[in-house]
C-alpha positions in Angstrom: 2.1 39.9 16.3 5.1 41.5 14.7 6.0 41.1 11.7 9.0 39.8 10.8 12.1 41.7 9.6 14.2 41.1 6.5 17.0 40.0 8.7 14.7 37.5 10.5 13.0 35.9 7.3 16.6 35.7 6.0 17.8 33.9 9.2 14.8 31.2 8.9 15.1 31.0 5.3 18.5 29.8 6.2 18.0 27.9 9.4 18.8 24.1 9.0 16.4 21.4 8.0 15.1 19.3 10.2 16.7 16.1 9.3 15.0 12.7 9.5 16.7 9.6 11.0 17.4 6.1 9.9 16.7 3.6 12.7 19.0 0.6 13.3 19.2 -1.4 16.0 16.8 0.6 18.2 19.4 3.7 17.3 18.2 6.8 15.8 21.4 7.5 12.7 21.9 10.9 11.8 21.6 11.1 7.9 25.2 11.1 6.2 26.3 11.7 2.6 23.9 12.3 0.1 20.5 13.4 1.3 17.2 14.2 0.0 14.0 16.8 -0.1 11.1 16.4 1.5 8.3 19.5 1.1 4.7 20.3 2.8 2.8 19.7 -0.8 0.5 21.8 0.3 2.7 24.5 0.6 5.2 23.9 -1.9 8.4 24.6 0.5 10.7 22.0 2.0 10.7 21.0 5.3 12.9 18.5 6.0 16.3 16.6 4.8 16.2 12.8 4.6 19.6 10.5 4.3 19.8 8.8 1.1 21.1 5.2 2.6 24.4 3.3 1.1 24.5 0.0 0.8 26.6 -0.7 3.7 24.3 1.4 5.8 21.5 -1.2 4.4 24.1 -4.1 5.2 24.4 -2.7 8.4 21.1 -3.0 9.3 20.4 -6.0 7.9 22.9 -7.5 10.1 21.4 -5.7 13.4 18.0 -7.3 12.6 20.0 -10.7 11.7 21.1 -10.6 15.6 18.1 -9.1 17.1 15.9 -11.7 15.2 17.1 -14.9 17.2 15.6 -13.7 20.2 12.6 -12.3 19.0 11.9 -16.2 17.7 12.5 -17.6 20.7 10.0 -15.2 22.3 7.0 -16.7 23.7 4.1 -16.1 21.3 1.5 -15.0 24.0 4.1 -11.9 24.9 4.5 -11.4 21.2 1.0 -11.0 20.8 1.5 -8.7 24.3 3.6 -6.4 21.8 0.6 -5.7 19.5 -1.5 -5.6 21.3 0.3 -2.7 23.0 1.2 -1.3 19.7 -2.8 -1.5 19.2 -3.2 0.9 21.9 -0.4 3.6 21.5 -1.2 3.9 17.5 -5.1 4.7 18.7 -4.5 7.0 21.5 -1.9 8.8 19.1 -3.6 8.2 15.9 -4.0 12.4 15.0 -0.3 13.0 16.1 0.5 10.2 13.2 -2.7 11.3 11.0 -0.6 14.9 10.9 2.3 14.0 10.4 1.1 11.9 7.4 -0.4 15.2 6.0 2.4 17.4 6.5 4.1 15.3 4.1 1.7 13.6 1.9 -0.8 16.2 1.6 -3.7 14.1 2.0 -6.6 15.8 4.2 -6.0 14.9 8.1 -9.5 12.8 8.0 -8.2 10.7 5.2 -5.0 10.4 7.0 -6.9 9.0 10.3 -8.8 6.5 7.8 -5.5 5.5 6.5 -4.3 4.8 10.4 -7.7 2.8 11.4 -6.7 0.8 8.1 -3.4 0.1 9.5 -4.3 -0.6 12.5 -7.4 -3.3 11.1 -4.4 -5.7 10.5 -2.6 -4.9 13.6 -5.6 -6.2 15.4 -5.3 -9.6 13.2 -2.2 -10.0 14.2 -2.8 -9.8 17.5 -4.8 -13.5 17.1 -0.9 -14.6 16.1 -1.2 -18.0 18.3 -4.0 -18.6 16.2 -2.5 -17.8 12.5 0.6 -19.6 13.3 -0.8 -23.1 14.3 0.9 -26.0 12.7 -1.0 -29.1 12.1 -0.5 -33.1 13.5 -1.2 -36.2 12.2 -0.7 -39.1 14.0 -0.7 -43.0 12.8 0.1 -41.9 9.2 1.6 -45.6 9.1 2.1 -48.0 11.8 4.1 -45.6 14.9 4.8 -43.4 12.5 3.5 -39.4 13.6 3.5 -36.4 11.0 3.6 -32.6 12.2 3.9 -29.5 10.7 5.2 -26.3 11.9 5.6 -22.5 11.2 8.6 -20.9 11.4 9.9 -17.1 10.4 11.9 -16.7 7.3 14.6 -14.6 9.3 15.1 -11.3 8.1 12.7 -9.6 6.0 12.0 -6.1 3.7 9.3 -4.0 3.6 9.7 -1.2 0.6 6.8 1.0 0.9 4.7 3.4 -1.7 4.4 7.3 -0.8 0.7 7.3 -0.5 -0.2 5.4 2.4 3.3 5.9 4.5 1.6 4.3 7.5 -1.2 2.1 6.3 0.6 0.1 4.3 4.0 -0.4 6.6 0.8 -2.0 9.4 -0.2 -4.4 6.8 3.8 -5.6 5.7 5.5 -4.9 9.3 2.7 -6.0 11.9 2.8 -9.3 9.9 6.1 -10.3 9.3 7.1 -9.2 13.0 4.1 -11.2 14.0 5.6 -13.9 12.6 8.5 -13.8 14.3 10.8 -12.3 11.7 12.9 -9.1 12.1 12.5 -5.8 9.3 14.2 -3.4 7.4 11.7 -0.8 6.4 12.3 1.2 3.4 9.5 3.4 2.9 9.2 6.4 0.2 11.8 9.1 0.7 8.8 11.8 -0.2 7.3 11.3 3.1 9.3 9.1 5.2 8.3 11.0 9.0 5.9 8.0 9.6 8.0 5.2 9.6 10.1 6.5 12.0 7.6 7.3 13.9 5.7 3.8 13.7 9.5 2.4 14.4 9.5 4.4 18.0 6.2 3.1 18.6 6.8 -0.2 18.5 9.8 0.0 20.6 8.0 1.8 23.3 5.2 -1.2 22.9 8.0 -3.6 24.0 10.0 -4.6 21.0 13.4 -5.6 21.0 15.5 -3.5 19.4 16.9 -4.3 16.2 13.6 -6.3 15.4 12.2 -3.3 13.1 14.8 -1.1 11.4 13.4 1.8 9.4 16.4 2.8 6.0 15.4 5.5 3.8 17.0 6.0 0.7 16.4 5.8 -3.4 17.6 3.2 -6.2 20.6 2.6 -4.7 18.9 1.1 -0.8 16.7 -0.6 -2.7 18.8 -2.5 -5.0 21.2 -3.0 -2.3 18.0 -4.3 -0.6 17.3 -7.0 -3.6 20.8 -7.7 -3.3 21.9 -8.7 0.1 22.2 -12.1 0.9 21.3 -11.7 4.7 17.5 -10.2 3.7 15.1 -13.8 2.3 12.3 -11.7 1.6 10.8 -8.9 0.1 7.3 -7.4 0.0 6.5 -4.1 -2.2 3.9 -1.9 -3.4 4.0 0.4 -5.8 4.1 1.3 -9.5 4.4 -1.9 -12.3 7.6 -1.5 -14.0 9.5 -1.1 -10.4 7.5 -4.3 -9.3 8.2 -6.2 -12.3 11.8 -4.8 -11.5 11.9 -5.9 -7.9 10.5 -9.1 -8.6 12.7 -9.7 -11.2 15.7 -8.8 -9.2 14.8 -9.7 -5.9 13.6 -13.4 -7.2 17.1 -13.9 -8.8 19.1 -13.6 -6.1 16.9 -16.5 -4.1 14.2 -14.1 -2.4 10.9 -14.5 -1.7 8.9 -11.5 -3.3 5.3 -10.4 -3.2 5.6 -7.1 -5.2 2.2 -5.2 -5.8 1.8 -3.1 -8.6 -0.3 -0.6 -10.3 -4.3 0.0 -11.5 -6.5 1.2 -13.8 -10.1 0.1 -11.6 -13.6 0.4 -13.9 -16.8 1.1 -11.9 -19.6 -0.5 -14.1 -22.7 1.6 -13.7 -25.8 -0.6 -14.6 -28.7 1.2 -16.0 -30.7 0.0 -13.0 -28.0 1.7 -10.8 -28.9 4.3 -8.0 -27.3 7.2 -10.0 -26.9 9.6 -6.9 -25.3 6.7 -5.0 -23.1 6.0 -8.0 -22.3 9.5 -8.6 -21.6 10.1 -4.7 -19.2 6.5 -4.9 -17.4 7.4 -8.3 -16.6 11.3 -7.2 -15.8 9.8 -3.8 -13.2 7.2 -5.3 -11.7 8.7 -8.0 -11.3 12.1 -6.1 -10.4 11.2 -2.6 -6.6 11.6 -1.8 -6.2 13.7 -4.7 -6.5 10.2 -6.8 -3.3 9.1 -5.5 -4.6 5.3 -4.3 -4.4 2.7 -6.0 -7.5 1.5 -5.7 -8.8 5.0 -6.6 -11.8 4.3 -9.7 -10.9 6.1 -12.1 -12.8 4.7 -14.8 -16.6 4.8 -15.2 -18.0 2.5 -17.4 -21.3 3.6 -18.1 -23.9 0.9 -19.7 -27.0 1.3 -21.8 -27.8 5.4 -21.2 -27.0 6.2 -18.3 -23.7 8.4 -19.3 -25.5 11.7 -20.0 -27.1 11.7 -16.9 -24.4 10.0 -14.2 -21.7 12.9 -15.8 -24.7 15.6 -15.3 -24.5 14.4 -11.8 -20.7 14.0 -11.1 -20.2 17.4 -12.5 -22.4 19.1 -10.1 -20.5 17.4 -7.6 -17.1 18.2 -8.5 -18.1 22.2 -8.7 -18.8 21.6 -4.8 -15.8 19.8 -3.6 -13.5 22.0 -1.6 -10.0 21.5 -2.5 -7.2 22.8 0.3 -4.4 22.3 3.0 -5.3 18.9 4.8 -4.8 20.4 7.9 -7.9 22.5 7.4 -10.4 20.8 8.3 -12.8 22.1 5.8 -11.2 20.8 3.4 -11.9 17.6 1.1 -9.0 16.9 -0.7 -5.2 17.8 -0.8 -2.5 18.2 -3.4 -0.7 15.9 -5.0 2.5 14.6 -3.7 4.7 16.7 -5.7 5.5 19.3 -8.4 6.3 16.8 -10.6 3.6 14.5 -10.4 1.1 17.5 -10.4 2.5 18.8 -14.4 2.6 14.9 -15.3 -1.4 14.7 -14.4 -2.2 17.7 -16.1 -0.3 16.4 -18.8 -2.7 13.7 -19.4 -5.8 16.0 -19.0 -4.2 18.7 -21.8 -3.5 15.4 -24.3 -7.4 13.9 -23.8 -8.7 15.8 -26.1 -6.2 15.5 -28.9 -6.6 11.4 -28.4 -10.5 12.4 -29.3 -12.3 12.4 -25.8 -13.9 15.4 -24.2 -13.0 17.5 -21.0 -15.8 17.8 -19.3 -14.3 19.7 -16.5 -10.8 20.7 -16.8 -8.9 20.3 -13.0 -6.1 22.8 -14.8 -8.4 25.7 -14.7 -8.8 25.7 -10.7 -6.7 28.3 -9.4 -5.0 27.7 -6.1 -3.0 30.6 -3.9 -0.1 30.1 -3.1 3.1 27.4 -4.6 1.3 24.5 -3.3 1.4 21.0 -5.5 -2.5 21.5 -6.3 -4.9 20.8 -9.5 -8.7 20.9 -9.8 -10.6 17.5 -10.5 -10.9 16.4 -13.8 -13.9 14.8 -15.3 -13.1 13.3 -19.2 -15.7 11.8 -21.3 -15.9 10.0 -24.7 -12.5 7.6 -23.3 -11.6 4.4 -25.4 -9.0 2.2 -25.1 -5.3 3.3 -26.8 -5.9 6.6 -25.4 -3.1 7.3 -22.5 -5.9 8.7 -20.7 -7.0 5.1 -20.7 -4.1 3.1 -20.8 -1.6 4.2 -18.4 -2.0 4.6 -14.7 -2.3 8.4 -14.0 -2.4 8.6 -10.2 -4.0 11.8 -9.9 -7.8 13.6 -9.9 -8.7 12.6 -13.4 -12.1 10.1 -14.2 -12.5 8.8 -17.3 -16.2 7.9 -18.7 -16.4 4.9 -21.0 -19.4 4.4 -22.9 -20.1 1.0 -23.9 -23.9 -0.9 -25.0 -24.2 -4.0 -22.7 -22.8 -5.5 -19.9 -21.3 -8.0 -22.2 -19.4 -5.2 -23.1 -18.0 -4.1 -19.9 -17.0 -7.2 -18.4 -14.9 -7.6 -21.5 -13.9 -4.2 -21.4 -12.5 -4.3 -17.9 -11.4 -8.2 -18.4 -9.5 -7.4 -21.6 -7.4 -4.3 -19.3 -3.8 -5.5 -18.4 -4.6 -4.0 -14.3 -6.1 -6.1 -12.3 -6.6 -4.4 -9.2 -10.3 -3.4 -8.0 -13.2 -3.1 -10.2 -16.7 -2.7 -9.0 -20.7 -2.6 -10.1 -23.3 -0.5 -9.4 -26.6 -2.4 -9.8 -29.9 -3.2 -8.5 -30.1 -6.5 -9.3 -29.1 -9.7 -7.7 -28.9 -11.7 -10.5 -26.7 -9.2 -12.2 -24.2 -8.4 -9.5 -23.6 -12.4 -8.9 -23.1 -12.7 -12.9 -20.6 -10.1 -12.8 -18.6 -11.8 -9.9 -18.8 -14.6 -11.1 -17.1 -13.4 -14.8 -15.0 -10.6 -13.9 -10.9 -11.5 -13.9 -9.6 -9.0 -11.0 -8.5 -9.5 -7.8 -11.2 -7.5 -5.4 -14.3 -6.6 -6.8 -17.3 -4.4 -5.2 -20.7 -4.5 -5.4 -22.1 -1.1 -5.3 -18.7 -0.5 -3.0 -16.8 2.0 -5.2 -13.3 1.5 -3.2 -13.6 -2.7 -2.6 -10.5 -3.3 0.0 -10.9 -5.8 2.4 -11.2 -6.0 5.7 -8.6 -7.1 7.6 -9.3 -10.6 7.9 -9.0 -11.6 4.1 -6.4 -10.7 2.1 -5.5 -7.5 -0.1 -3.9 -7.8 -3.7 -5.0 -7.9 -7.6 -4.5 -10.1 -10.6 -2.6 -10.1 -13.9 -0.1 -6.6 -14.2 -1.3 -5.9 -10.3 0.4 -8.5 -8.3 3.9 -10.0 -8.8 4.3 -13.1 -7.0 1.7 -15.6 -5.8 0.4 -14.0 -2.3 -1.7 -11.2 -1.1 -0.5 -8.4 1.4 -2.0 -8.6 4.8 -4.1 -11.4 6.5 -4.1 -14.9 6.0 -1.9 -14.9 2.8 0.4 -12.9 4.6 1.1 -15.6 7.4 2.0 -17.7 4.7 4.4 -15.4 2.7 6.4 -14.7 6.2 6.4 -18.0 7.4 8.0 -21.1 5.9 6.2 -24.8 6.4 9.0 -27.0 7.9 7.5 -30.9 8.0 8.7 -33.3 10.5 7.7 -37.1 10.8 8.3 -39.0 13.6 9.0 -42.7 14.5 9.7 -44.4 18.2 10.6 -47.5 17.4 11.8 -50.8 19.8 15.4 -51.7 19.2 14.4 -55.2 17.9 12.7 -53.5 15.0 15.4 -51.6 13.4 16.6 -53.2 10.0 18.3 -52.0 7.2 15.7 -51.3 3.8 17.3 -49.9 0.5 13.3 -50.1 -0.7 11.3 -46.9 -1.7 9.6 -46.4 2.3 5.8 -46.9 2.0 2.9 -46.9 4.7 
């Protein structure tokens, strides 16, 4: 092959971005006005343009899902659940096409991305049981002819704003649900990496849905305040950092919305000094490595009881030095950059100010060097952490694990109790007795048991405590029938002509 001339790199250089479409009404709408970047983090180059919505664009699509979503309600549920379960089938047979696309954008390794999907696609198979989840209940004889039922019913039109680091797994869990349920969507997922969505949106329209039904907006601030504000959207479901889901919450509840707004983490893994220290080693480099650290259920930080920190860091070092760190299209590699430029200088920010807060770098992620103007950085490995350290206390979001000494398990459960995240938290032990103690005390939302990563399966529900969940229901399953549904209560009485009398009394049985 040839290679190129100046003239030709010139021409591609200034070629025009592919540009990424906003779906409404089954339409795919060229972006117009102000548009952003999105880049190949691995890379470092921009690849695409994505429309930055208005709020009339956002109006606008809240109104094509307002007239699309009548008729999806009044579709049987048995060819709703026909829907999915076609939705099921396309998303599987497709699932690298989506699992690339994913890393072209995200960065994450093309494995991780296809874990991502079969997460996804875990609560697309729940939803699929939709006759079931959506049963009402009956009561009849509550007094003398008198009959009480309760029913289901959609909220109308809902809104699904998405994080950047799962732009397909989590959009399943909020979309598959609420359209389940008989409600119609805007999507607003993260204008980093915002390929997916549309692509999910296609999918489901080639699995039967109505158009209008699923609407995908991209777009900053300004879509998702207009979002919060329009009166045709009731509800709201988020992920994503804490102060934006206070924010949302805030905002959204306000103006007479439902909201479910998950925020962010800081998950402990209690090491026990019982503990299988190669399996916790392998769990904690797993969890607080995997997708560069960019989950929010990532561990990253080890709380390490009794004496077991000299040895468990011996044994996570070892394993950092062995992980290989790439493009997620190569398949050799374990894990990816991070998301962007930004967010790669504001994690090794946090590593550079450790050791001024008093903690040691054990291994130092800024000192891997990487070819090339991709958004990369080495693992990090930090020990000697205590709380009022920012290393501690904030959410970083990236490859850095913190170590926590502490004497007893007394110590850690208050230790993670006493943290304002609320996420996941997890304990490595060999004993029974132990492991039920620390269930039984520990005040998060999904705790493991010598599971590093602890999210359920999609039959419960996903979602934390405290500064980790705005709102009073979980994301996905059960809990998630119930935020997109409303309860509507209706009693009934037959009674003969002869009977009917006027009562200003209080009615009792």
């Amino acid at each position: 092959m040839s290679t190129p001339t100046i003239a030709q790199s010139a021409a591609a250089a200034s070629a025009p971005l592919a540009q990424i479409p906003h779906v409404v009404g089954g339409r795919h709408l060229r972006p117009d006005g102000r548009r952003g970047a999105v880049f190949n983090p691995a890379t470092g180059r921009q690849t695409r343009e994505v429309g930055l919505a208005t709020a009339e664009l956002v109006h606008d699509a809240a109104l094509a899902a307002q007239a699309a979503q009548r008729g999806w309600r009044d579709t049987g549920l048995a060819k709703r659940a026909g829907v999915l379960f076609r939705v099921r089938e396309l998303i599987s047979a497709r699932a690298d096409e989506l699992a690339r696309i994913i890393t072209s954008e995200h960065g994450k390794t093309v494995a991780d991305a296809l874990g991502e999907v079969a997460r996804g696609l875990e609560n697309v198979e729940f939803c699929t049981g939709l006759m079931s989840h959506l049963k009402g209940e009956y009561s009849e004889q509550v007094a003398t002819g008198v009959d009480v039922h309760q029913v289901r019913q959609p909220i109308g039109v809902v809104a699904c704003i998405t994080p950047f680091n799962f732009p397909a797994m989590v959009p399943l869990w909020m979309v598959t649900t609420a359209i389940a349920a008989g409600n119609a969507v805007i999507l607003k997922p993260s204008e980093r990496d915002p390929s997916a969505a549309v692509w999910l949106a296609d999918v489901f329209r080639e699995a039967g849905l109505p158009d209008g039904v699923f609407n995908v907006v991209h777009g900053d601030k300004e879509a998702v305040d207009a979002i919060l504000d329009d009166p045709v959207i009731r509800a709201v479901s988020f992920v994503g950092s804490t102060p934006i889901a206070k924010y949302i919450y805030a905002r959204a509840a306000a103006n007479g919305k439902r909201v479910q707004a998950l925020g962010g983490a800081k998950n402990h893994m209690i090491v026990m000094p019982d503990a299988d220290l190669d399996a916790a080693a392998d769990a904690a480099v797993s969890a607080a490595y995997g997708s560069a650290g960019e989950r929010c259920m990532a561990v990253s930080v080890v709380v390490a009881v009794g004496g077991v920190a000299d040895p468990l860091i011996a044994k996570v070092s070892d394993r950092i030095g062995r992980l290989v760190i790439g493009d997620g299209l190569d398949p050799a590699s374990e894990m990816g950059p991070l998301i962007t430029r930004e967010a790669r200088e504001r994690v090794a920010g946090y590593v550079e100010g450790a050791a001024g807060e008093g903690a040691r770098v054990v291994v130092d992620g800024r000192a891997h060097e990487f070819e090339g103007d991709g958004f990369f950085i080495g693992a990090s490995l930090v020990d000697g952490v205590e709380p009022g350290m920012r290393v501690y206390d904030e959410e970083i979001f990236g490859p850095v694990l913190s170590v926590v000494r502490v004497a007893s398990y007394d110590e850690a459960v208050e230790l993670v109790n006493a943290n304002r995240y609320a996420n996941g938290t997890a304990v490595f032990t060999r004993d029974g007795k132990t492991a039920r103690q620390f269930e039984y005390d520990i005040e998060v939302g999904m705790v493991g048991v010598n599971v590093p990563i602890p999210v359920p399966v999609g039959s419960f529900s996903f979602g934390g405590w405290k500064d980790s969940l705005f709102g009073d229901t979980h994301m996905y399953g059960p809990e998630a029938f119930s935020f997109y549904t409303r309860r509507k209560v209706v009693t009934t009485r037959w009674p003969e002509p002869s009977e009917s009398q006027v009562s200003l009394g209080f009615p009792t049985h």
